[in-house]
PDB file of N, CA, C and O in Angstrom:
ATOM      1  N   UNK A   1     100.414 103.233 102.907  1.00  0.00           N
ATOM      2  CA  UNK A   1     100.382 103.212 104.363  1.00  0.00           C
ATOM      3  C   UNK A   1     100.950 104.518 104.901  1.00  0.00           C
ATOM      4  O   UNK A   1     102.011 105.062 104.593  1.00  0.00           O
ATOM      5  N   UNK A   2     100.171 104.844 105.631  1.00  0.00           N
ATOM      6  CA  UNK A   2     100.803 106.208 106.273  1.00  0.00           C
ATOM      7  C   UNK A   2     101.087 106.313 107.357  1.00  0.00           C
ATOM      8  O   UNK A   2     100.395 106.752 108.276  1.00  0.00           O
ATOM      9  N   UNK A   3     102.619 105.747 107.391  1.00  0.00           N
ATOM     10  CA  UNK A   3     103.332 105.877 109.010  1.00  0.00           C
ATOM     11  C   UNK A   3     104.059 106.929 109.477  1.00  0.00           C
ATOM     12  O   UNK A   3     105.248 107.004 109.167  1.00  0.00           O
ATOM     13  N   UNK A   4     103.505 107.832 110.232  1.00  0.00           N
ATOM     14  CA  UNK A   4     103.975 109.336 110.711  1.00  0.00           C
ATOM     15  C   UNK A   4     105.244 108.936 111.803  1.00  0.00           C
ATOM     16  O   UNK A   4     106.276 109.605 111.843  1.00  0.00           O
ATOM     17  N   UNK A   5     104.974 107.579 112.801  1.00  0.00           N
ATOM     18  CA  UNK A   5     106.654 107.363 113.599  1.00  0.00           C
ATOM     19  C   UNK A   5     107.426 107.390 112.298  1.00  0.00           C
ATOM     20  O   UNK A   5     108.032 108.460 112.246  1.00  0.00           O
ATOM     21  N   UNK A   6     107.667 106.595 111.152  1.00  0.00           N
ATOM     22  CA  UNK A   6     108.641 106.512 110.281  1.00  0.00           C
ATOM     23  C   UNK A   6     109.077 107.401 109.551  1.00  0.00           C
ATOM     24  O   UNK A   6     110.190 107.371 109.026  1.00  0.00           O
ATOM     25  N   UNK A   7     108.027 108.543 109.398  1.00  0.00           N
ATOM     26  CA  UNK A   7     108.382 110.008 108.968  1.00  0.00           C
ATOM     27  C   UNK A   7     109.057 110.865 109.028  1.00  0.00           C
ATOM     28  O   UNK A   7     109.829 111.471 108.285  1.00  0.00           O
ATOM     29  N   UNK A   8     108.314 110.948 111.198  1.00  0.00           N
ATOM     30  CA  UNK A   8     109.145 111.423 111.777  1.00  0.00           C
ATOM     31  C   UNK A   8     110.468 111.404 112.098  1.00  0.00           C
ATOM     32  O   UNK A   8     111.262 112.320 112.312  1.00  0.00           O
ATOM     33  N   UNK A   9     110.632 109.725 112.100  1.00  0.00           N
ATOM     34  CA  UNK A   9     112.070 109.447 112.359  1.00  0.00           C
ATOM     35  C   UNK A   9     113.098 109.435 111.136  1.00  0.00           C
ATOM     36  O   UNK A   9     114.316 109.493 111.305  1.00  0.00           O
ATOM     37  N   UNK A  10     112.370 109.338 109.664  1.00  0.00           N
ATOM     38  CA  UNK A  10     113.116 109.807 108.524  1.00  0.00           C
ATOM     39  C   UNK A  10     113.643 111.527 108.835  1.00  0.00           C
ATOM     40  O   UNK A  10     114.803 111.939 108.835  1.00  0.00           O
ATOM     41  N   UNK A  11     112.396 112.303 109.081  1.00  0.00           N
ATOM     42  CA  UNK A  11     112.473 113.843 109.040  1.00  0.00           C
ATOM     43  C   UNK A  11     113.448 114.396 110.141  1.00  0.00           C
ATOM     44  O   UNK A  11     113.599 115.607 110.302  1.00  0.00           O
ATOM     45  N   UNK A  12     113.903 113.739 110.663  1.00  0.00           N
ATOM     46  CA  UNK A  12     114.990 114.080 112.114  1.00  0.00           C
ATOM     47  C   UNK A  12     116.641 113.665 110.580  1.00  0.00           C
ATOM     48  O   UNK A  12     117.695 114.301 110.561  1.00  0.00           O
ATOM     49  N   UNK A  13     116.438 113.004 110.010  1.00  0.00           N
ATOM     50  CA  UNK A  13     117.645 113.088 109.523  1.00  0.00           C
ATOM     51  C   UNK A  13     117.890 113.556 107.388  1.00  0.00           C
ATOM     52  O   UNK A  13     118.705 113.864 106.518  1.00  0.00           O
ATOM     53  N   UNK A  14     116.819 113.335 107.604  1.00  0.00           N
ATOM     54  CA  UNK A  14     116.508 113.626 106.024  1.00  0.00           C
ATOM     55  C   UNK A  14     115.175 114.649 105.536  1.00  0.00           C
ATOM     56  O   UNK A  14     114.277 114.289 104.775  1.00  0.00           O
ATOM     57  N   UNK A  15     115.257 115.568 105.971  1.00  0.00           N
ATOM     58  CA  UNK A  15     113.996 115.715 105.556  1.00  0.00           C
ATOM     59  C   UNK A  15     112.956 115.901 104.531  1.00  0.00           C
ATOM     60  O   UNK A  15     111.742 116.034 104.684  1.00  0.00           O
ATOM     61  N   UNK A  16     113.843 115.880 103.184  1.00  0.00           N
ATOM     62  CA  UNK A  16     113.257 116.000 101.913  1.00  0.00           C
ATOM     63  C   UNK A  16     112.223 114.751 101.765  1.00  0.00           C
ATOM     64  O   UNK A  16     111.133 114.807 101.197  1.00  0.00           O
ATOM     65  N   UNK A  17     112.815 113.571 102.418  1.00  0.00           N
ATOM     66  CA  UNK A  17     112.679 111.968 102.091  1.00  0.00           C
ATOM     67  C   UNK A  17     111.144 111.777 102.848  1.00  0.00           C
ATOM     68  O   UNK A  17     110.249 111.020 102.472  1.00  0.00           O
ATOM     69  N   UNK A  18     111.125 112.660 103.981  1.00  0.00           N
ATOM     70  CA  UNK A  18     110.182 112.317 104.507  1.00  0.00           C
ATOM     71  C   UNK A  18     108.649 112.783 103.685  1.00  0.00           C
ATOM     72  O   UNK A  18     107.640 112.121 103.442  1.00  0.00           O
ATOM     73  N   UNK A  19     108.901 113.796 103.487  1.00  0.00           N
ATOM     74  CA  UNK A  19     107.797 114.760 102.650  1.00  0.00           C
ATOM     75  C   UNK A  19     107.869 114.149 101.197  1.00  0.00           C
ATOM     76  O   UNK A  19     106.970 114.551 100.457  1.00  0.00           O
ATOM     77  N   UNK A  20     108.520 113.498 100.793  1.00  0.00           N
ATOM     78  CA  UNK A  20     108.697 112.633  99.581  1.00  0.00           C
ATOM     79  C   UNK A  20     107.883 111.361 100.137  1.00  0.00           C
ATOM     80  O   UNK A  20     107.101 110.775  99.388  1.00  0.00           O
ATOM     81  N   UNK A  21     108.043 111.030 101.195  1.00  0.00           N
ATOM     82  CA  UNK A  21     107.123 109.955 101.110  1.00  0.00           C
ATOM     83  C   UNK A  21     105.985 109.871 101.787  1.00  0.00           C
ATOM     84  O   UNK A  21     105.268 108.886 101.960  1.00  0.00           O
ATOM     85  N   UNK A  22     105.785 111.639 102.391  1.00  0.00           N
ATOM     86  CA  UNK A  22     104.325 112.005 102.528  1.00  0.00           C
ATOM     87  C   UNK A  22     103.314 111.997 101.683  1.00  0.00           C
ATOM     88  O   UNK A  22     102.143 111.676 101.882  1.00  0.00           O
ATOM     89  N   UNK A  23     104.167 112.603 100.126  1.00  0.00           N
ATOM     90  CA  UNK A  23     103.215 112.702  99.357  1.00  0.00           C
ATOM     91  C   UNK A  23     103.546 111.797  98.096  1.00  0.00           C
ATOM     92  O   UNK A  23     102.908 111.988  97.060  1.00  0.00           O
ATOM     93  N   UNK A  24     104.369 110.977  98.144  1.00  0.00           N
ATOM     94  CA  UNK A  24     104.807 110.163  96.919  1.00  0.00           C
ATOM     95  C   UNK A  24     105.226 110.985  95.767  1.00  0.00           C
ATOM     96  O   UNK A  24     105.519 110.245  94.828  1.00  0.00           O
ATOM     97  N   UNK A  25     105.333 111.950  95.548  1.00  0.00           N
ATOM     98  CA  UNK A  25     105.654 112.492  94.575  1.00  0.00           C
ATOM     99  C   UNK A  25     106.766 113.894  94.897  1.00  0.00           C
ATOM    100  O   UNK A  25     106.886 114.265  96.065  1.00  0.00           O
ATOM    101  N   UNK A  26     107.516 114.587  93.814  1.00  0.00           N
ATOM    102  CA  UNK A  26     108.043 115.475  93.892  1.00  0.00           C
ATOM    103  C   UNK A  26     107.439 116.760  93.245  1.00  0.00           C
ATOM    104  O   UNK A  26     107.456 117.002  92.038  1.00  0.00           O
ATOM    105  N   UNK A  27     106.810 117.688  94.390  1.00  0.00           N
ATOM    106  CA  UNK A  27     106.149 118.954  93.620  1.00  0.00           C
ATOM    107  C   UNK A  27     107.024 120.449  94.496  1.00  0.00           C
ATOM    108  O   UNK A  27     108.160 120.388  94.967  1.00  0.00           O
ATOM    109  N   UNK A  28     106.336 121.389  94.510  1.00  0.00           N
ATOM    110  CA  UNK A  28     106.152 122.018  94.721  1.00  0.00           C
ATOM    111  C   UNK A  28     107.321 122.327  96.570  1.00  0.00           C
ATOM    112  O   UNK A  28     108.415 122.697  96.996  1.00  0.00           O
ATOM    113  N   UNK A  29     106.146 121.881  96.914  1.00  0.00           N
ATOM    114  CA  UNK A  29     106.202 121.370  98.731  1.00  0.00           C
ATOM    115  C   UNK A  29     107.791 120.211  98.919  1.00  0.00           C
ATOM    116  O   UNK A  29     108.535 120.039  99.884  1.00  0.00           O
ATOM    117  N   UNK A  30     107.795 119.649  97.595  1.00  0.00           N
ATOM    118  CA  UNK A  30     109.369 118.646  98.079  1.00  0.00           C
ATOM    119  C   UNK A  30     110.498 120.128  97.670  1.00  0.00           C
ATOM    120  O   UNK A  30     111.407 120.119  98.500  1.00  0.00           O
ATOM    121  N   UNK A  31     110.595 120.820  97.090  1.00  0.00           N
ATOM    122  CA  UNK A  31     111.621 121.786  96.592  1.00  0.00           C
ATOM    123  C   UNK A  31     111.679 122.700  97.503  1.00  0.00           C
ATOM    124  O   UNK A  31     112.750 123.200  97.847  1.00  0.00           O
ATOM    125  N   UNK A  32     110.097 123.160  98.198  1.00  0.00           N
ATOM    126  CA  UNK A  32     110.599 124.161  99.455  1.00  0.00           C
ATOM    127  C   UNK A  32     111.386 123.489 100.800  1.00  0.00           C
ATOM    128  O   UNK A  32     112.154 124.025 101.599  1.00  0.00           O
ATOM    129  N   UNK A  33     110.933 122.241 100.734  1.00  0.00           N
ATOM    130  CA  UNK A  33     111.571 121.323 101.971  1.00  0.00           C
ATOM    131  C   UNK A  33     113.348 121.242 101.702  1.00  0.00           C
ATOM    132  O   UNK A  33     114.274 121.098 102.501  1.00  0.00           O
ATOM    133  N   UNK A  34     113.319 121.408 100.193  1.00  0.00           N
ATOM    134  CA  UNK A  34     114.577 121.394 100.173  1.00  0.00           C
ATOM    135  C   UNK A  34     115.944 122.416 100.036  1.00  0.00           C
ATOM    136  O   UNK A  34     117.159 122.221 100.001  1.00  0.00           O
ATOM    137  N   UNK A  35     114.937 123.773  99.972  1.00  0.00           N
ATOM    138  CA  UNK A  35     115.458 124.850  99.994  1.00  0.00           C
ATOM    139  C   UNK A  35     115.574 125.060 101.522  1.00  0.00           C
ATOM    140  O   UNK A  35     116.689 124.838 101.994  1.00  0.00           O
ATOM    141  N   UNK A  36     114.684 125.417 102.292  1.00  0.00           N
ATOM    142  CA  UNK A  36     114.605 125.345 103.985  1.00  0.00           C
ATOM    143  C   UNK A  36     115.682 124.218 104.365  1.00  0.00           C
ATOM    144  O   UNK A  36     116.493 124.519 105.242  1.00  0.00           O
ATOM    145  N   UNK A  37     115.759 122.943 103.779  1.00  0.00           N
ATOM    146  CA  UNK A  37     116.410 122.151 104.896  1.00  0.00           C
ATOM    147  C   UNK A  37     118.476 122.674 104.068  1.00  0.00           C
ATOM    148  O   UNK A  37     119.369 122.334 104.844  1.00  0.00           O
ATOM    149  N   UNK A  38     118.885 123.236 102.986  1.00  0.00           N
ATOM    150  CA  UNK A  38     119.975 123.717 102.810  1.00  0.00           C
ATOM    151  C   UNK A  38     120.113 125.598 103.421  1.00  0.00           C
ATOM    152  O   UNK A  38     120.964 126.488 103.444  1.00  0.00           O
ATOM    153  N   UNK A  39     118.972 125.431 103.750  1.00  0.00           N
ATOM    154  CA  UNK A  39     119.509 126.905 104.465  1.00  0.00           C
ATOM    155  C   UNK A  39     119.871 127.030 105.918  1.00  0.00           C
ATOM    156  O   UNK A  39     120.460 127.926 106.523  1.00  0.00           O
ATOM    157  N   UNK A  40     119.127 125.371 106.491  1.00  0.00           N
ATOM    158  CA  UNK A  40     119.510 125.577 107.893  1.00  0.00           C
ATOM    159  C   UNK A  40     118.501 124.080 108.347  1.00  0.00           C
ATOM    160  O   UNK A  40     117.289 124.276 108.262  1.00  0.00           O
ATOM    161  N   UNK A  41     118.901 122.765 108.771  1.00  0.00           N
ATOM    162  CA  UNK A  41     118.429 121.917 109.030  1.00  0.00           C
ATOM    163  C   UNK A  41     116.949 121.597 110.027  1.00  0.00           C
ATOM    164  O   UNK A  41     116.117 120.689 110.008  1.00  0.00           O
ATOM    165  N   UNK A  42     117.098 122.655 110.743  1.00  0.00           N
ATOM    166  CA  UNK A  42     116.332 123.027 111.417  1.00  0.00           C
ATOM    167  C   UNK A  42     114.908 123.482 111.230  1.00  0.00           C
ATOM    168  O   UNK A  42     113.924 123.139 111.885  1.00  0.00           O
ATOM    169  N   UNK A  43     115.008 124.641 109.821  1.00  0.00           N
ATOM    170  CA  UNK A  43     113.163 125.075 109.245  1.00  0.00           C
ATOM    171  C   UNK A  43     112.802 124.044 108.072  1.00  0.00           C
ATOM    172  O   UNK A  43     111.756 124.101 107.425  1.00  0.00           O
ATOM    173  N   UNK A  44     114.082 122.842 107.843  1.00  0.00           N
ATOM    174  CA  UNK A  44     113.388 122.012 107.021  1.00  0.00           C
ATOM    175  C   UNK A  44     112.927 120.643 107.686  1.00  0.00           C
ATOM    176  O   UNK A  44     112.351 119.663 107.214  1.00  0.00           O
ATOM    177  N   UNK A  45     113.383 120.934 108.925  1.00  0.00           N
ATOM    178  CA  UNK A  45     112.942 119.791 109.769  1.00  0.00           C
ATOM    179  C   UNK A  45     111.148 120.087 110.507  1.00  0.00           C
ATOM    180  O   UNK A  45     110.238 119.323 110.828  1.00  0.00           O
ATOM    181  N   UNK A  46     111.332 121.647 110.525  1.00  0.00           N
ATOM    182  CA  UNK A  46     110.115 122.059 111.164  1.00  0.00           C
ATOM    183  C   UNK A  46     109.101 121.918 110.098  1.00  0.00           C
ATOM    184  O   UNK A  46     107.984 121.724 110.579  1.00  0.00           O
ATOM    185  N   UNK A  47     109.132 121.962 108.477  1.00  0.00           N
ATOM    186  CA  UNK A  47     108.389 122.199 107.873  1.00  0.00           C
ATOM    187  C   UNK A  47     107.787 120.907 107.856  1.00  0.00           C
ATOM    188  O   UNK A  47     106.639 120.703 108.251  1.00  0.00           O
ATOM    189  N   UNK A  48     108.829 119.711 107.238  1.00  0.00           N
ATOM    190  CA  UNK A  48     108.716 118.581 107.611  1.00  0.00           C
ATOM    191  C   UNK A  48     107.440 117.938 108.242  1.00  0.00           C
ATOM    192  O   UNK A  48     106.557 117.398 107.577  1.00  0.00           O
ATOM    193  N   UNK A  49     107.443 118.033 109.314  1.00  0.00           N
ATOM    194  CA  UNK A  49     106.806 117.789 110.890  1.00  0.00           C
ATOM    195  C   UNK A  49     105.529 118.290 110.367  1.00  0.00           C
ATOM    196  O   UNK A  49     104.602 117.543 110.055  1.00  0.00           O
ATOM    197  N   UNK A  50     105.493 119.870 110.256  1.00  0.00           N
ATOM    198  CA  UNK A  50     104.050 120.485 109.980  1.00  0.00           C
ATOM    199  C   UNK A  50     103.203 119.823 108.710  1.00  0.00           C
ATOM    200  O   UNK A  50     101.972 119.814 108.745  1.00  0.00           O
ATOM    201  N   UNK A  51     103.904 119.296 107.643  1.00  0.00           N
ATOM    202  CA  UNK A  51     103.487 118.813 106.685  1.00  0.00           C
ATOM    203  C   UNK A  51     102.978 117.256 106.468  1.00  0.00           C
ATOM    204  O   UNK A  51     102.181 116.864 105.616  1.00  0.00           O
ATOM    205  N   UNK A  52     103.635 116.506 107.437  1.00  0.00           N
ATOM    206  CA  UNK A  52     103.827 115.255 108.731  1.00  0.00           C
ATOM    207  C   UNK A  52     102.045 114.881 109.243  1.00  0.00           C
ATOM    208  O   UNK A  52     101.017 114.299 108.893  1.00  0.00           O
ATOM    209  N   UNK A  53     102.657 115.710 110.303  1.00  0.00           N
ATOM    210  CA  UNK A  53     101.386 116.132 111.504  1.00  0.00           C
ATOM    211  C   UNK A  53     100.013 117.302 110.934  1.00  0.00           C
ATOM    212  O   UNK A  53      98.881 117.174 111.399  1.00  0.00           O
ATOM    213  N   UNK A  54     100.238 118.037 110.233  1.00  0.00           N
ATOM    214  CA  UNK A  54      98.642 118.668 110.290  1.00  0.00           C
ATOM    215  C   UNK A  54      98.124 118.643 109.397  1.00  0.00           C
ATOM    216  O   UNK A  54      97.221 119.464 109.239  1.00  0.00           O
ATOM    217  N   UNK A  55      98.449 117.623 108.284  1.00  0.00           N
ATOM    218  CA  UNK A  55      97.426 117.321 107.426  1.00  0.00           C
ATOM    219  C   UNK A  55      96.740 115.704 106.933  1.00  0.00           C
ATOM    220  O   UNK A  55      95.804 115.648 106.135  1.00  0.00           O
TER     221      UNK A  55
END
């Protein structure tokens, strides 16, 4: 099921979790979410969202 409110509202506080359960798995895309969201909560929240919403 792909619920983007629950995403979103994961990705406001977690954002690895959300993109983890965008794509069910841990690749690539979960390690940059998690580099961005320890460098500054903010570009891992944005990536989040983009990864969320435009695909």
């Amino acid at each position: 099921m792909d619920n983007k409110i629950l995403q979103f509202v994961v990705s406001l506080f977690i954002p690895p979790l959300a993109v983890y359960m965008k794509y069910g798995k841990i690749d690539n895309t979960f390690w940059l979410n998690v580099v961005l969201t320890i460098l500054g909560g903010i570009p891992g929240m944005l990536h989040a969202w983009y990864l969320i919403f435009a695909k």
